[in-house]
C-alpha positions as CSV (number, residue, x, y, z in Angstrom):
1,X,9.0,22.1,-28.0
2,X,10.7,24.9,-29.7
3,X,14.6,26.1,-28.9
4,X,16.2,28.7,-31.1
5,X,13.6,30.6,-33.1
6,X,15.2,30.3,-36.8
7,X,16.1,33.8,-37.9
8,X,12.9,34.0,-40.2
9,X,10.8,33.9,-36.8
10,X,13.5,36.6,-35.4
11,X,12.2,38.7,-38.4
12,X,8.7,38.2,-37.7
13,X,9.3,39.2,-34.2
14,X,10.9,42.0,-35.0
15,X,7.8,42.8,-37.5
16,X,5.2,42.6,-34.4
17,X,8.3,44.4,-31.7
18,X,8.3,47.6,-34.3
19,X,4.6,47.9,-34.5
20,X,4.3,47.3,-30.6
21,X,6.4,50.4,-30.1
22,X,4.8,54.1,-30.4
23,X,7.4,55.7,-31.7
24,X,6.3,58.9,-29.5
25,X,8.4,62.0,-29.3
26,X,9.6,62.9,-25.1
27,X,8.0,65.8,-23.4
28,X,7.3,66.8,-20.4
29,X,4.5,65.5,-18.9
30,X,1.8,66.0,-15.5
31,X,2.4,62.6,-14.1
32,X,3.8,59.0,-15.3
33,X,2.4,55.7,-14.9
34,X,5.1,52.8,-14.4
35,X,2.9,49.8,-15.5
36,X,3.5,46.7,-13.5
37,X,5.3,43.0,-15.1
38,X,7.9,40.6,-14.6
39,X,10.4,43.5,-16.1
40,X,12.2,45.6,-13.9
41,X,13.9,47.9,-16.5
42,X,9.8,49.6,-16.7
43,X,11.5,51.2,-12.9
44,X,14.9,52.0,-14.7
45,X,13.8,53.9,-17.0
46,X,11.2,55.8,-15.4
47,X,13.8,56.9,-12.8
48,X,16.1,57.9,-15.6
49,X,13.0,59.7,-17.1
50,X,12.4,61.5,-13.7
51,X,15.5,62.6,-13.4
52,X,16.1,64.2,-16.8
53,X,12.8,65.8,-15.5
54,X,10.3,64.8,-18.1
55,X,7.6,64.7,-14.9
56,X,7.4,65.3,-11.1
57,X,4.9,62.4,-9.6
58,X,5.6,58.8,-10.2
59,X,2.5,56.0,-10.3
60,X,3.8,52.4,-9.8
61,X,0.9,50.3,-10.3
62,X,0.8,46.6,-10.7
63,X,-0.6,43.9,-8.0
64,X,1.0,39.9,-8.8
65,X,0.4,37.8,-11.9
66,X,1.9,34.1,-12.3
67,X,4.5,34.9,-14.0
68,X,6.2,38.2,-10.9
69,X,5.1,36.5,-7.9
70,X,8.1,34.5,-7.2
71,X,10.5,37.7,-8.4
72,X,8.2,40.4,-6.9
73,X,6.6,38.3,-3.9
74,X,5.4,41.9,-2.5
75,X,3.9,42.9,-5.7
76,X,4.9,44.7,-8.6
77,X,4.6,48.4,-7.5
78,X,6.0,48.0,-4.5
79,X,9.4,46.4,-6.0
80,X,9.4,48.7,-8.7
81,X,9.4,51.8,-6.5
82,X,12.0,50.5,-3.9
83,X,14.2,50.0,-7.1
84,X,13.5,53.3,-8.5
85,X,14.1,54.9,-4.9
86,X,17.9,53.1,-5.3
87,X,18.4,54.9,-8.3
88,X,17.4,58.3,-6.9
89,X,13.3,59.1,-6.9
90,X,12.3,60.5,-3.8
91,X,9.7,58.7,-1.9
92,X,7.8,61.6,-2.2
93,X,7.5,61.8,-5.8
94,X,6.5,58.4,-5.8
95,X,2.5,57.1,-5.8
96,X,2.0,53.6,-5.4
97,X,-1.3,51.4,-6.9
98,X,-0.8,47.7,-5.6
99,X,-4.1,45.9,-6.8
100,X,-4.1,46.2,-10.4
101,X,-4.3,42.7,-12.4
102,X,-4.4,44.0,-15.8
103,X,-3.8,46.9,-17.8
104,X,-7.6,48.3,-17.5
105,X,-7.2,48.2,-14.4
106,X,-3.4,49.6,-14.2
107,X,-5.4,52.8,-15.7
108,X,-8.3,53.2,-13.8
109,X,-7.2,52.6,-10.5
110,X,-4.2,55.0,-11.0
111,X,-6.5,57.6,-12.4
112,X,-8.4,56.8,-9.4
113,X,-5.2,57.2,-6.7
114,X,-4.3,60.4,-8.7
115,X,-7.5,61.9,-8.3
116,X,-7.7,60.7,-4.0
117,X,-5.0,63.4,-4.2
118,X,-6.0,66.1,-6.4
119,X,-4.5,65.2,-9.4
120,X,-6.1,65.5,-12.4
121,X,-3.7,65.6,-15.6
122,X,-4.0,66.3,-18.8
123,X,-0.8,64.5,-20.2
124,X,0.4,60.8,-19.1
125,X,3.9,59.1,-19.7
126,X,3.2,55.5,-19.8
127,X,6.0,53.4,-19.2
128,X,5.8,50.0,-20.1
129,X,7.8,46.9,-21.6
130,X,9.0,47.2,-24.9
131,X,6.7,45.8,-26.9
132,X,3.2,46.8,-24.4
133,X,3.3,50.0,-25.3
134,X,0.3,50.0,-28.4
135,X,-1.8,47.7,-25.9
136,X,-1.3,51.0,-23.1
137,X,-2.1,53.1,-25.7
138,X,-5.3,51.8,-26.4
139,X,-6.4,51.1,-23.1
140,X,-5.7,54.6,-22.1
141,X,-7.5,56.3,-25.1
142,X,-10.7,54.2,-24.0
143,X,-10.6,54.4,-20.4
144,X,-9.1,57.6,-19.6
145,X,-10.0,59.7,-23.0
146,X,-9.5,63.4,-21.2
147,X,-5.7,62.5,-21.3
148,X,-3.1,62.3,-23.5
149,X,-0.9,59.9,-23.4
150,X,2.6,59.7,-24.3
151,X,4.4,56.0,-24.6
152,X,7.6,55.3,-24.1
153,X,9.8,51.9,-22.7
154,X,13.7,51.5,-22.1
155,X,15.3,52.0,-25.6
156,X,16.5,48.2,-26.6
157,X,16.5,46.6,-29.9
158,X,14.4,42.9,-29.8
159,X,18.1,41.2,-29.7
160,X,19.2,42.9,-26.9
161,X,16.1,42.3,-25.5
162,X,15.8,38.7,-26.0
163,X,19.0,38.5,-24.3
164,X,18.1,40.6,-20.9
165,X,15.4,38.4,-20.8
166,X,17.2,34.9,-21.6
167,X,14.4,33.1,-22.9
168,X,13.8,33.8,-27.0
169,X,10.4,31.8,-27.3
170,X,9.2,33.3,-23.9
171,X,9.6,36.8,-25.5
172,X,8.5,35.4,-28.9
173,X,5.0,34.2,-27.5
174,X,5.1,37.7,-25.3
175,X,4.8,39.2,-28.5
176,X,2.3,37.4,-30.4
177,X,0.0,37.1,-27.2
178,X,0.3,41.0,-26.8
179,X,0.0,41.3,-30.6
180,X,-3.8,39.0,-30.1
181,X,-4.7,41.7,-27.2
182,X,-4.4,44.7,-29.6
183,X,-6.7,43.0,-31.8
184,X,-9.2,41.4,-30.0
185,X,-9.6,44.1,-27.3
186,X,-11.2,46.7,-29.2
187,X,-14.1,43.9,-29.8
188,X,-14.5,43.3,-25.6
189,X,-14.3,47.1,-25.4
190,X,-11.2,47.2,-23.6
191,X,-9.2,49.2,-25.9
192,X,-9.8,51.6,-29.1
193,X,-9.1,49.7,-32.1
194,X,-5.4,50.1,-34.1
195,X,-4.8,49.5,-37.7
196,X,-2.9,46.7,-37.8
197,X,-0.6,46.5,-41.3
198,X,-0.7,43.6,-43.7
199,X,3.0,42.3,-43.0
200,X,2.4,42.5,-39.3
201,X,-0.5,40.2,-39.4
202,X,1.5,37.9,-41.6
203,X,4.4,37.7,-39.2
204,X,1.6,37.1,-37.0
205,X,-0.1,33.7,-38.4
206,X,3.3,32.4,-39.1
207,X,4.3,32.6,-35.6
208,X,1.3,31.4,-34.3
209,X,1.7,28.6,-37.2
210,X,5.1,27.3,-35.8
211,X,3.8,27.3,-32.3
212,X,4.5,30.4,-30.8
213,X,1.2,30.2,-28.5
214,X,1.6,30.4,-24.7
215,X,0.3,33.6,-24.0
216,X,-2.8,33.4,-26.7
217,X,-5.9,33.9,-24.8
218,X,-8.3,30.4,-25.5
């Protein structure tokens, strides 16, 4: 059992949490896509991008996995946009997809519910955790390549992250098990395929090394 990653795992984190991130420049956008998980600052920060008006319809899209059905027992869209509504979004601005069980499917099925009403964009804010963003990226290029999208998540270095989170080997193997999906995706076909530098793959293997393996796929 690991406790306190040592502060060379920290820096390998933080390796894999800058390459999750995007880095994309804010614009305004047709529609966004709130992308379903156990972390509720993906509704905080698409309610503070609405309001700075970056886009007019909202998608919340995200069913139950193990690991949100005790927190969100009515499914992850659903408690996303009741938060986001307390912080402001009209209902009306507000689409919501509640059968999603993975990011493929976060896509298609919003693309779907978009289209049930006539909306058909050409630009899509995806707004994710931290370090999902590369994975949404991806996925969207492959399954929805008439769009373009734009990533962003709430603004948090890995530290500040670890603690809003209160578990530093949860968020560790968070990031190596996302880090696996990049890879290995592109060779299922569920995602285009991302260069992946040297020094990230090394932080990589010497997380997996010291154990940081819960959310590999076997």
């Amino acid at each position: 059992m690991i406790d306190t990653p040592a502060a060379s795992q920290i820096d390998d984190a933080r390796k894999i949490w800058d390459y999750h991130q995007m880095g994309h420049q804010l614009r305004p956008c047709d529609v966004a896509i709130g992308l379903g998980s156990h972390d509720l600052s993906v509704a905080d920060h698409a309610a503070a991008l609405y309001h700075k008006g970056l886009f007019e319809r909202l998608v919340f899209s995200g069913a139950n996995s193990p690991t949100t059905q005790a927190r969100f027992p009515r499914g992850e869209a659903v408690h996303y946009r009741e938060h986001a509504m307390r912080l402001g979004v009209p209902d009306e601005a507000i689409m919501i997809e509640p059968e999603a069980a993975n990011t493929g499917q976060n896509i298609s099925l919003s693309r779907a519910l978009l289209a049930s009403a006539d909306i058909l964009p050409t630009t899509v804010m995806l707004i994710s955790k931290p370090y999902m963003e590369r994975r949404a990226y991806a996925t969207t290029r492959l399954a929805w390549p008439g769009v373009e999208p734009i990533c962003t998540s709430a603004p948090l270095e890995l530290e500040a992250y670890i603690d809003s989170i209160g578990d530093a080997r949860l968020v560790l193997d968070m990031l190596v098990g996302d880090l696996q999906r990049v890879i290995e995706y592109p060779k299922q076909g569920f995602a285009i395929e991302q260069d992946v530098p040297e020094p990230v793959r090394e932080a990589y293997q010497r997380l997996t090394d010291a154990g940081y393996t819960s959310r590999l796929m076997s």
